[in-house]
N, C-alpha and C positions, 0 to 999 in steps of 0.2 A: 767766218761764221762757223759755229759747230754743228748745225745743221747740216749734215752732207747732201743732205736729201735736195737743198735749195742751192742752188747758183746764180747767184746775183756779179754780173758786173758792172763795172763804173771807175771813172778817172778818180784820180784823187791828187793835188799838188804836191801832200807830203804824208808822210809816214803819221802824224798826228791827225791829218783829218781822215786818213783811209780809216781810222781807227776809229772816232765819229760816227763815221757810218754805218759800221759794222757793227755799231752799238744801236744803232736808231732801227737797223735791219733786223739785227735777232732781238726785239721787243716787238717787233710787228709779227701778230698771232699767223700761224699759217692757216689758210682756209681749205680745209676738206670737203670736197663734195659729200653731203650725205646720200644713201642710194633712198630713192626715188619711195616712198609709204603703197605700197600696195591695200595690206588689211587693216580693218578699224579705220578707213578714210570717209569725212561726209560726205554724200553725191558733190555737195555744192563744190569741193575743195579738189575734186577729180580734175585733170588738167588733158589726159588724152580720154578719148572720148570714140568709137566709131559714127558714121553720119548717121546714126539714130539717137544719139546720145548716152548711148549705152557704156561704161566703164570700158576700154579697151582688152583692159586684163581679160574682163567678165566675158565680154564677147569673144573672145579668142578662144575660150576655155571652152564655149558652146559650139563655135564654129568644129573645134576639133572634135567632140565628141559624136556632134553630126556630122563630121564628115567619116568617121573612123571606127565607133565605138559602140553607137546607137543596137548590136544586133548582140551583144553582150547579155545575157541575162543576168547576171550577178553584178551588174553597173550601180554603183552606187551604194554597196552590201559590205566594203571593205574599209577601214578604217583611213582616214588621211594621212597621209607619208609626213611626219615631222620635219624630218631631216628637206624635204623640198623644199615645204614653207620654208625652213628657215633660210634656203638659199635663197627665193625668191624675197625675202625681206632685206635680204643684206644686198639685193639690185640685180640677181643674178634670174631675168624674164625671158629669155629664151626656151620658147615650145618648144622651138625644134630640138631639144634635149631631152626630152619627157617622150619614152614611147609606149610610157604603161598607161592605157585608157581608166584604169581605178586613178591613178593620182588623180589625174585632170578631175576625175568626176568629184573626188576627196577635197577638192581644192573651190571648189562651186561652194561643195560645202561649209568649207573652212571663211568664205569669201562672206557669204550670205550672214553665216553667225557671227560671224564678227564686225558685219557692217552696223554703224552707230546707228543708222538713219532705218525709220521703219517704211516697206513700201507701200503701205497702204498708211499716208497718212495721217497723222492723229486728228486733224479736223475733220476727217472722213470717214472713222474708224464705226464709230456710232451708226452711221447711214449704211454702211458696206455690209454689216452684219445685219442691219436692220431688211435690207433687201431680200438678203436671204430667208428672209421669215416669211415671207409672199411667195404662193401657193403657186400661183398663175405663172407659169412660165415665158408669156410673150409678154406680161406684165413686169416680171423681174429683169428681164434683159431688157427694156428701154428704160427701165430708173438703174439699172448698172452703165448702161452706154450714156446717160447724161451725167452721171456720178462720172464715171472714168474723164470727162470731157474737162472736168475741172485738175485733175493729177495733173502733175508737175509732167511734162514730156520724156524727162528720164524715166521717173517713177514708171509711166505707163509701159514707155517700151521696152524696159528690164523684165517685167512681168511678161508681156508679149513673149521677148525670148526666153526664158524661163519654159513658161507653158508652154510654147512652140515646141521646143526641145522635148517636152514629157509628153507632147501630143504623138510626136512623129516615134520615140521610142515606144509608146507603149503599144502603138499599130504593131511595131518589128517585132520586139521580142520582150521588153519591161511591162512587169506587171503594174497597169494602173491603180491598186490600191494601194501598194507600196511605195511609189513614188507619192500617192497623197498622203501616206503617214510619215514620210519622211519630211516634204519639202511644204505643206500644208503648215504646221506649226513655224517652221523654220522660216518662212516668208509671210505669211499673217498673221505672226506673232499676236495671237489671239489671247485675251482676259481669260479669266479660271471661267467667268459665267456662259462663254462663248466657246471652250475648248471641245464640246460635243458635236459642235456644226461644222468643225476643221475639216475632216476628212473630206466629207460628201462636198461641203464647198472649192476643195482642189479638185476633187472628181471632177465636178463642173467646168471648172476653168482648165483643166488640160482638155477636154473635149469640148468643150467650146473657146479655145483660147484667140479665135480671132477678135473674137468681141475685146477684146483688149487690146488693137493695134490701132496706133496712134497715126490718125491721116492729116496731113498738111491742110488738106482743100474736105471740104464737108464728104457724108458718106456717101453720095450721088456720085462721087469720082468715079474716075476709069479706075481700076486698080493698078498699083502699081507691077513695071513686069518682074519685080520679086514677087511679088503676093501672087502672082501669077502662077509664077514656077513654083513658089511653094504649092500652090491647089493643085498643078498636075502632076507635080511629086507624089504628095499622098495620098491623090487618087487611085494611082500608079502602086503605090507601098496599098494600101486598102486593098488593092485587086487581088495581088499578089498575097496578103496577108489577111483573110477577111479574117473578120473576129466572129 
């Protein structure tokens, strides 16, 4: 074969049939793994997932940033690293090479804008914005908590960590209305007639973002002991940081 790259062995009787072979062998196409689609994938088509359903990728990028980056103020102010993405598209997913907390944060970004799929969605989209138009505040969070009840389980808990993450940074040190002019349009991908209620609407859901966590068992549960430790964390971060 002329392919050096391949090594195929095999008997052969005579010099005529090795030759046979070797002709059936270099027509057969070689198969290259392609590396694995990170951005522009549909939720549905996502294959790793953490136990919430949440993108792998997407979760790892939040985990880091909570665990590392959150006291940053200029988190999320810098432009996304090209040159990353493009390794990360060509298969190359190792965090642990990434130690500059702007990429990761550049890459939430990159990730969210380029996702096909909208998170709020479109059979819901009407009602979601319609909630927000209800004055009553104990009235709009029980028609959001029976709207949420219908999202798809990814849908809801992406949003959870999402807002989770802009809950607990903007205690530390990000400013909450920048964080909602940023990631507000970016994840509620809102109509021109609705673009005025963005803001205030992300306001809402990073301070009250647990209304958006997706419980296996109704809301009378025990909470779970993350949901735990996340309430004595940023009880904790609140003390330490009152606003």
């Amino acid at each position: 074969s002329q392919d050096r790259s391949r090594r195929i062995i095999f008997a052969a009787e005579s010099e005529e049939d090795k030759h046979k072979w070797t002709c059936i062998f270099d027509k057969v196409p070689r198969f290259i793994p392609k590396p694995r689609q990170v951005f522009g994938v549909h939720l549905a088509e996502v294959t790793d997932h953490d136990h919430k359903g949440v993108p792998l990728f997407l979760s790892a990028l939040i985990k880091f940033l909570e665990a590392t980056a959150l006291g940053n103020e200029d988190l999320f102010t810098q432009v996304p690293d090209p040159i990353l993405k493009r390794q990360i598209d060509k298969g190359i997913l190792d965090l642990e090479l990434v130690n500059n907390p702007h990429a990761v944060a550049g890459l939430i970004i990159d990730y969210l804008h380029e996702l096909p799929d909208n998170l709020i969605p479109p059979e819901y989209y009407s009602t979601f914005f319609g909630i927000y138009k209800i004055q009553n505040i104990q009235i709009r969070n029980h028609l959001l908590e029976s709207l949420l009840e219908l999202f798809p389980h990814t849908n809801r808990n992406i949003l959870y960590s999402l807002f989770k993450l802009f809950h607990i940074g903007s205690i530390k040190s990000l400013k909450e209305n920048r964080l909602a002019q940023i990631f507000g349009r970016l994840i509620l991908r809102p109509k021109p007639e609705h673009e005025k209620f963005v803001i205030n609407i992300a306001i809402e859901l990073i301070r009250n973002y647990r209304i958006l966590k997706f419980n296996l068992e109704n809301s009378a549960s025990t909470p779970s002991d993350e949901e735990s430790q996340d309430s004595e964390s940023l009880d904790e971060d609140m003390e330490q940081n009152p606003n």
